[in-house]
C-alpha positions in Angstrom: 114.3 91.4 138.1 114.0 90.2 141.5 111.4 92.0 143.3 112.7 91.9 146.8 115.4 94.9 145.2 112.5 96.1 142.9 111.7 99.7 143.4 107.7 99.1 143.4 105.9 101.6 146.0 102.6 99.6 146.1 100.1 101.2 148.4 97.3 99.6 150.7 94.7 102.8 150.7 93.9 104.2 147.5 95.1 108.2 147.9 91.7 110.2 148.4 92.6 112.4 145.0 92.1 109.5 142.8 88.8 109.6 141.1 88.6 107.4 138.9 90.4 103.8 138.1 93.6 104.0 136.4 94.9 106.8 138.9 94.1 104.5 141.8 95.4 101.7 140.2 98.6 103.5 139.1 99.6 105.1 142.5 98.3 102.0 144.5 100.6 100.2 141.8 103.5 102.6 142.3 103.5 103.1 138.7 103.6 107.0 139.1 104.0 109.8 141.9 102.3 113.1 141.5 105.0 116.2 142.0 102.3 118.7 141.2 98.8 119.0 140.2 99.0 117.6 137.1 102.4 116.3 137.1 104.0 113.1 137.3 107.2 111.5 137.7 106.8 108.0 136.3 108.5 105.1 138.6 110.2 101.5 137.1 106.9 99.8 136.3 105.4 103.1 135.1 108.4 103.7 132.8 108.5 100.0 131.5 104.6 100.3 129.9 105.5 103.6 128.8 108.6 102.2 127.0 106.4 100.0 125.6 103.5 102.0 123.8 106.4 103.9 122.5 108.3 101.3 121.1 105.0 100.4 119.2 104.2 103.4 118.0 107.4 104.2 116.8 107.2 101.0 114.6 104.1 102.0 113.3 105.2 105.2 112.6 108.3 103.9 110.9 106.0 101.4 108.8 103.9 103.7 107.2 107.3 105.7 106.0 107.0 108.7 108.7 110.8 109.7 109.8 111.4 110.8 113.3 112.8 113.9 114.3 113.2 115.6 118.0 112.3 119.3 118.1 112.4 121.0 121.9 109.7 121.6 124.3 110.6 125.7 124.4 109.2 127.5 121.1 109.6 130.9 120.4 106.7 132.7 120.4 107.3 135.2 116.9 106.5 131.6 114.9 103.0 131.6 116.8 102.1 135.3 116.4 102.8 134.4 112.6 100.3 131.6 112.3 98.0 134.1 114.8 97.2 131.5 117.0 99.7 133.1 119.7 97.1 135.7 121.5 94.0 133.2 120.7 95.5 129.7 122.2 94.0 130.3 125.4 95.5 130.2 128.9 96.4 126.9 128.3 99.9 128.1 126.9 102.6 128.4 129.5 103.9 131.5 128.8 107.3 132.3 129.7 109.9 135.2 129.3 113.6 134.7 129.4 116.9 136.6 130.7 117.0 138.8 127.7 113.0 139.5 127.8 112.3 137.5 124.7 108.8 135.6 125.0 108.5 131.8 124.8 106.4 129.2 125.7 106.2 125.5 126.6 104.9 124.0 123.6 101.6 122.4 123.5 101.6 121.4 119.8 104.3 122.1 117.3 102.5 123.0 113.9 104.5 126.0 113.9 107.8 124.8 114.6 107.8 121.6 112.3 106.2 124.5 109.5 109.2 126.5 110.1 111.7 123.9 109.7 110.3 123.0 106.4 110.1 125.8 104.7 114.0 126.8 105.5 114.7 123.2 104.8 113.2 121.8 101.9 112.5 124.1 98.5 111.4 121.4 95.6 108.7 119.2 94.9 110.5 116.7 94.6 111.6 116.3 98.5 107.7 115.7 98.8 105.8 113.7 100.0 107.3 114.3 103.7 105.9 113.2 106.9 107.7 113.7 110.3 107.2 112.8 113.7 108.6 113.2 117.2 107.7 111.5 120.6 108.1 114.3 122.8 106.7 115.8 126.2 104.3 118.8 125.8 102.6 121.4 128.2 98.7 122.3 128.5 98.4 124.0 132.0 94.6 123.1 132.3 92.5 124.9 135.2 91.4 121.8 136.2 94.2 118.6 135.7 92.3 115.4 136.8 92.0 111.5 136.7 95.8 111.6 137.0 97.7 111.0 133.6 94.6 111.3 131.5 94.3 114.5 132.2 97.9 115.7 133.1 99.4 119.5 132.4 102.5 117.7 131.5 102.0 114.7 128.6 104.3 112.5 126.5 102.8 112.7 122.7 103.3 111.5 119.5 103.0 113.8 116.8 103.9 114.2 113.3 102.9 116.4 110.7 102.5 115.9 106.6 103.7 117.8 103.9 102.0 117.2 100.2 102.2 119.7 97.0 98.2 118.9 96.4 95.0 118.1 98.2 95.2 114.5 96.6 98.8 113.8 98.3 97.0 115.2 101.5 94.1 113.2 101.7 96.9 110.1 100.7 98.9 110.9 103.8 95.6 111.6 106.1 94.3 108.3 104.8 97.7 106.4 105.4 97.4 108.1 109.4 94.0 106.3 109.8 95.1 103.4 108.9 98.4 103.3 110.6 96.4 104.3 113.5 93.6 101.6 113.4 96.8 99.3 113.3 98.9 101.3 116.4 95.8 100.7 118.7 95.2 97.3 117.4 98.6 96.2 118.7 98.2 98.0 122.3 95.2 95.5 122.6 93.1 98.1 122.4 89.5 98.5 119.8 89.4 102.1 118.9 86.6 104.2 117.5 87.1 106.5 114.9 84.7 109.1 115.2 84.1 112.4 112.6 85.4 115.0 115.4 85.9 119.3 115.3 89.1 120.2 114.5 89.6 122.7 117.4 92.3 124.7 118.0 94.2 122.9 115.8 92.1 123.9 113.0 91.1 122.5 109.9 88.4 120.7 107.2 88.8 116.8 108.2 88.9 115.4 111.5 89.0 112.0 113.4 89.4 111.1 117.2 90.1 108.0 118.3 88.0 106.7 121.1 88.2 104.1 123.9 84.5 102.8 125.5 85.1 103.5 129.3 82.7 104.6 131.9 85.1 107.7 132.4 85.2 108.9 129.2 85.1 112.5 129.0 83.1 112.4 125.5 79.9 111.3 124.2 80.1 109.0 120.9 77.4 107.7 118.7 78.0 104.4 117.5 77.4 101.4 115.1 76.2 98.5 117.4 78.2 96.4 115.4 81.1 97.6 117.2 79.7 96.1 120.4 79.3 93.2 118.8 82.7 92.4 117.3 83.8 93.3 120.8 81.4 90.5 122.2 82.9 88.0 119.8 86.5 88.9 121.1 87.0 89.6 117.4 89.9 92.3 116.2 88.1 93.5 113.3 89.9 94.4 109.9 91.1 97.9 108.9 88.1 98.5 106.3 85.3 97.0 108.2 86.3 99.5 110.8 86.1 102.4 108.3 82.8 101.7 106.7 81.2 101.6 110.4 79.1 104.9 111.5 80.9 106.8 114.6 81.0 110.6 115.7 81.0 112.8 118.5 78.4 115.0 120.2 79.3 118.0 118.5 79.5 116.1 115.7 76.3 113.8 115.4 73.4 115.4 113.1 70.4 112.5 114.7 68.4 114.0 111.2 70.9 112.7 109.1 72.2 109.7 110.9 72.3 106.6 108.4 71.7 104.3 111.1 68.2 103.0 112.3 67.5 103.5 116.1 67.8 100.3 117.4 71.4 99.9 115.6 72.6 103.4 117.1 75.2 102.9 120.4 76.1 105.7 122.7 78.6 105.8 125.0 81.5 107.5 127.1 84.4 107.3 125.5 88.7 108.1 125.9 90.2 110.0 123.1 93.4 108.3 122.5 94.5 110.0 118.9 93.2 112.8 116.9 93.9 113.2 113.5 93.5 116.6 111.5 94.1 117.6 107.6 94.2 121.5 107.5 95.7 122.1 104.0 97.6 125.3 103.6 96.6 127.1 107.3 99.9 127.4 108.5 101.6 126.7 105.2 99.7 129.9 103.9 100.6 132.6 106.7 104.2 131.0 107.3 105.2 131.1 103.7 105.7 127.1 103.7 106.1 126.9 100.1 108.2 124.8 97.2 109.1 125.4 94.0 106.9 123.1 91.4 108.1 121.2 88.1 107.2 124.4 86.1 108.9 127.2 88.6 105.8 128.1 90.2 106.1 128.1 93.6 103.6 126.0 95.7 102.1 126.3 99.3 102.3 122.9 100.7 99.1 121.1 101.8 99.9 120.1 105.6 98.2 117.6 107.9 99.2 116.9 112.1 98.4 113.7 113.9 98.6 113.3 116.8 98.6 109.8 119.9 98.7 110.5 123.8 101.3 108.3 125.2 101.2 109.1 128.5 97.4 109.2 128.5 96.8 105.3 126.8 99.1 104.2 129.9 96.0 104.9 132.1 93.1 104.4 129.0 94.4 101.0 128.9 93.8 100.2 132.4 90.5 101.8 132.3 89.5 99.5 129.4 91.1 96.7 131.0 90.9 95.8 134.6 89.0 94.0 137.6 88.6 94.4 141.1 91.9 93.0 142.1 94.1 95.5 139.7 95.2 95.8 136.2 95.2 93.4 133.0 97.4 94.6 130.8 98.1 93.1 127.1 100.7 91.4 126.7 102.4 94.2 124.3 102.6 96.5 126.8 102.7 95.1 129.9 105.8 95.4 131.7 106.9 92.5 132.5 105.4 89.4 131.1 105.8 86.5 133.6 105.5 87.5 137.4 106.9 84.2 139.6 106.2 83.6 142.7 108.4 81.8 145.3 105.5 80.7 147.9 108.6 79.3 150.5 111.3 81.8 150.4 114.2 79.3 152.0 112.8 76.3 151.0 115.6 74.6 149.2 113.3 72.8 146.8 111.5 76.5 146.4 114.2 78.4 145.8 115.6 75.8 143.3 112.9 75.7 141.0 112.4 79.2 141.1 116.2 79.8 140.1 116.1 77.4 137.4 112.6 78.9 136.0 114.2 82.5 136.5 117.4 82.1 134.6 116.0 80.3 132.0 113.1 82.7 130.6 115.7 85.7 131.1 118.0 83.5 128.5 114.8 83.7 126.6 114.4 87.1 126.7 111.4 86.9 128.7 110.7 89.7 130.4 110.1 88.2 134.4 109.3 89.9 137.8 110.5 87.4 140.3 108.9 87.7 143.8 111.5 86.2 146.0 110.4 88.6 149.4 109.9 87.1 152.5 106.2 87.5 152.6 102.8 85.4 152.9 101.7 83.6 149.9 98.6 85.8 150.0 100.8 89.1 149.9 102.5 88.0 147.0 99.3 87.3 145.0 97.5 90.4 146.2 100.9 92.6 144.2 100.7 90.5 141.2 97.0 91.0 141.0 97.5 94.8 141.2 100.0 95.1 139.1 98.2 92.8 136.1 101.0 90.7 134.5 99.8 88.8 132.2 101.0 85.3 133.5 101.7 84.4 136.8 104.3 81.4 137.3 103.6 79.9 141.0 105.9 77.6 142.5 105.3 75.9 146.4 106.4 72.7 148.3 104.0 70.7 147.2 104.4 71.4 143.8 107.9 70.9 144.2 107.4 67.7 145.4 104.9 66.5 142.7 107.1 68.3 140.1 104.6 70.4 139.3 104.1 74.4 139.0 101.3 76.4 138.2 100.9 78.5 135.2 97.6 81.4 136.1 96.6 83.7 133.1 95.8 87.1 134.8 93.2 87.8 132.6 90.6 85.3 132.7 92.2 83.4 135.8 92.5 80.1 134.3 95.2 78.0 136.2 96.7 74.8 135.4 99.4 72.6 136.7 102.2 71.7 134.6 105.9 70.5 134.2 108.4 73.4 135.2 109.4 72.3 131.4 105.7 72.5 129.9 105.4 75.6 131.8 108.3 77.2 130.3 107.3 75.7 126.4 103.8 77.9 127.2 105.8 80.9 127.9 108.6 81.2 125.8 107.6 82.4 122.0 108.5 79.8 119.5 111.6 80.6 116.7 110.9 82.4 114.0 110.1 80.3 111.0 
């Protein structure tokens, strides 16, 4: 994509409503624009990273044998008044009646909706285990939406739900969750914290959020201080080294029966990124979510809900990584990979290079933001700063004339003059097998 024709609002000032990183960073980046408190429409670049956590959690999803489904935003409300959370949600639930004075609303979660597909849909034990998801927008109108997307009215979410005939099969599918999740957030460059965490409104006897270490965090987590110390090591540590490590919430930490010494114990802010719940038979119960067993009895399925903030790890991931200058994103999500920069728009010798280098990572297939405007070098390097691609590919006459480019690492800022050849070997990924 040539930039010149790129639709990329940057901004000089930072808006005065942005409190906190990633919504500067985001508007000043042009990644999003706010239509009302709460509320955003998401711009190219914007779009592009949130393309790009989805794609990876669908995989994940798909991996760990969850099928996806798409169920609609509007929910009647009889299916909530049969669970009896309709009257106790809260204001949060958008409310709304239609042309023939029927009440809805603008679904926040979808327990009830996924509950009342399966129990119309599937009758036997032997269409179990089940576990569905959806990536789909939701609706929370909280009294107070800040820090821009992380904490909209309007979010996109994954969430899927799990169906087992006993609590064994249940704590299978919630255990399978944990892991896939531990596995999502590894791949989105991200170390989360799984943290013991109440249920909520969503109910339930086993709970676990999900938590990114960030200044702006809206919780407080007690933590092993070995998780500070992978982190120091730059170490992605494995699945069950992860789960044997002490972590829980505020609400949730008991100092008296904490198994860690003092001067092993963390605490921190931290962004919750994923929440996973196992409520057995709450909705299954009251909904009449049942199957019929390998002896005729009929069984009320044992249900679980899991759920990741899209929208939400677009900004947690710029609050976990980024300097003065802008954002650093990983390289699997950022959106493009390669940002080149033509320092003599005009120059033939410039523009040359710059073509060559361009055509050939898009045969590639890598993904490259090609700053051909008619701007000072300084300009250019201050937007590709902001917007945090991972590599920067910099090409000026005298480079041109020594044959020469040079290949900058955002992250880091390590910068080293190559071949345009050696340059390209460095960026393009190598064939499989």
């Amino acid at each position: 994509m040539h930039l010149s024709a790129y639709f990329l609002p940057t901004l000089k000032e930072t808006p005065a409503e942005a409190q906190i990183v990633s919504h500067r960073l985001m508007l000043r980046a042009g990644m999003i624009r706010q239509s009302s408190a709460g509320i955003y429409s998401w711009l190219p670049l914007g779009l592009r990273v949130l393309q790009n956590i989805i794609r990876i959690v669908r995989e994940e999803q798909d991996a760990a044998g969850c099928q996806e489904i798409l169920m609609p935003t509007i929910q009647p409300a009889e299916l909530w008044e049969e669970s009896g959370r309709y009257d106790g949600y809260g204001k949060e639930m958008l409310r709304i009646t239609d042309r023939h004075k029927r009440e809805m609303l603008y679904g926040p979660t979808n327990e009830e909706l996924i509950t009342d597909i399966f129990r119309h849909l599937i009758k036997s034990y032997r269409d179990l285990p089940k576990n569905l998801y959806q990536i789909q927008w939701k609706f929370r109108d909280e009294i107070r939406p800040r820090f821009g997307v992380m904490r909209g009215r309007e979010f996109l979410m994954k969430d899927n739900y799990s169906f087992d005939l006993d609590f064994d099969g249940a704590k299978r599918s919630y255990d399978n969750m944990y892991v896939t999740y531990l596995k999502t957030f590894q791949r989105l460059g991200l170390t989360a914290i799984p943290v013991r965490a109440d249920p909520g409104a969503i109910g339930g006897d086993m709970s676990h959020e999900f938590q990114i270490l960030a200044e702006t965090g809206e919780s407080e987590i007690f933590y092993d201080a070995t998780f500070d110390e992978l982190r120091a090591k730059g170490e992605q540590p494995d699945i069950e080294t992860l789960r044997s490590l002490y972590a829980a919430t505020d609400d949730e930490h008991d100092p008296a029966a904490c198994p860690l010494p003092d001067d092993r114990l963390r605490t921190a802010r931290g962004i919750e990124v994923g929440h996973i719940f196992y409520f057995g038979t709450k909705y299954s119960a009251p909904m009449g979510a049942v199957v019929t067993g390998a002896d005729g009895e009929s069984i009320t399925v044992e249900m679980g809900s899991y759920g990741i903030g899209i929208s939400r790890l677009a900004g947690a991931i710029i609050e976990a990584s980024h300097d003065d200058a802008g954002m650093i994103w990983p390289e699997s999500v950022a959106p493009f990979k390669v940002g080149l920069i033509n320092l003599r728009v005009g120059d033939k010798g410039c523009d040359g290079v710059c073509s060559d280098l361009y055509a050939k990572l898009r045969r590639a297939g890598v993904e490259v933001l090609y700053d051909d405007r008619d701007e000072r070098p300084g300009v250019k390097f201050a937007t590709m700063d902001l917007i945090g691609l991972p590599y920067q590919l910099i090409v000026g006459p005298r480079g041109v004339k020594q044959g020469v480019v040079e290949l900058k690492r955002r992250e880091g800022g390590e910068a080293e003059e190559l071949s345009a050849e050696s340059a390209l070997a460095r960026l393009v990924p190598a064939p499989a097998g």
